[in-house]
C-alpha positions, 0 to 999 in steps of 0.5 A, a space after each residue: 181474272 174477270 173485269 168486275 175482281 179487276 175492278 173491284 181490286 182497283 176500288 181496293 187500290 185506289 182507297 188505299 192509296 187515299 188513306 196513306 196520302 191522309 196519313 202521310 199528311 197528318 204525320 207531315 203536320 205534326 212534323 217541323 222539319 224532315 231531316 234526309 241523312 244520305 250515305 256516300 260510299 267510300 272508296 279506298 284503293 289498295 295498293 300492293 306491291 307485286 314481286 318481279 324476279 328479275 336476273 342480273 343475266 337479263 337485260 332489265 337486271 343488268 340495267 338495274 344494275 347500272 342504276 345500283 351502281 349509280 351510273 343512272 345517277 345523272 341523266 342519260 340518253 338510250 345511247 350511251 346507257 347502250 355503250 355502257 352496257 357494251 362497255 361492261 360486256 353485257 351487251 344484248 343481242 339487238 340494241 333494238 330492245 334497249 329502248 322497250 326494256 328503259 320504257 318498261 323500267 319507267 313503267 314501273 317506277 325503277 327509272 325516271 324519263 324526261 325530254 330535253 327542253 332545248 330540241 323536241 326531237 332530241 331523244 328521251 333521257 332516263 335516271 335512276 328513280 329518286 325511290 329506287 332503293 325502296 322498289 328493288 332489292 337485290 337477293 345475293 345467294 
């Protein structure tokens, strides 16, 4: 392109661009009151729930089970939840995944943990959630 059409386009520009701020102008003077109306999207989070089969043979099931049957109706330390477990006869291989497999139920909502206020170092106590019958349902074949 030549610098005399760049020019010239430039002129073009340039009158254009003063003709639309006249117009704005005028079109302002014979305006009381501009009104900006912004739109804000809504956000809205849906929650589904997620289906987890879980066998009574497996460590979750069985402490689920415990639940159910309202030994987590009170707080309890890993231990003793550990000992019923062993009481019962389902005692798992390594008492080393008790605790990971109490963090998890807490995780997803079929238990509740608390620290005793007394001893910060006491250990952490579990419980049956206040919403465990509305979380696990129990399929008998």
């Amino acid at each position: 392109m030549s610098l005399e059409l760049i020019e010239k386009k430039l002129d073009e520009l340039e009158h254009r661009v003063r003709d639309l701020e006249l117009a704005v102008q005028t079109i302002l003077k014979n305006v009381s009151e501009v009104k900006v109306q912004v739109e804000v999207p809504r956000v809205i989070l849906e929650k589904k729930p997620t289906y987890v089969k879980i066998e009574p043979e497996e460590l979750h099931g069985r402490i689920i089970m415990l639940a159910l049957e309202g030994f987590l109706d009170s707080w309890r330390t890993a231990g003793e939840i550990a000992s019923e477990l062993v009481r019962r006869g389902w005692a798992p291989r390594d008492f080393e995944y008790v605790r990971p497999v109490l963090e998890h139920l807490v995780s997803i909502g079929v238990l509740e943990r608390v620290r005793p206020e007394k001893d910060r170092r006491a250990k952490w106590l579990y419980k049956a959630s206040e919403k465990l019958e509305e979380i696990v349902s129990v399929n008998t074949k």
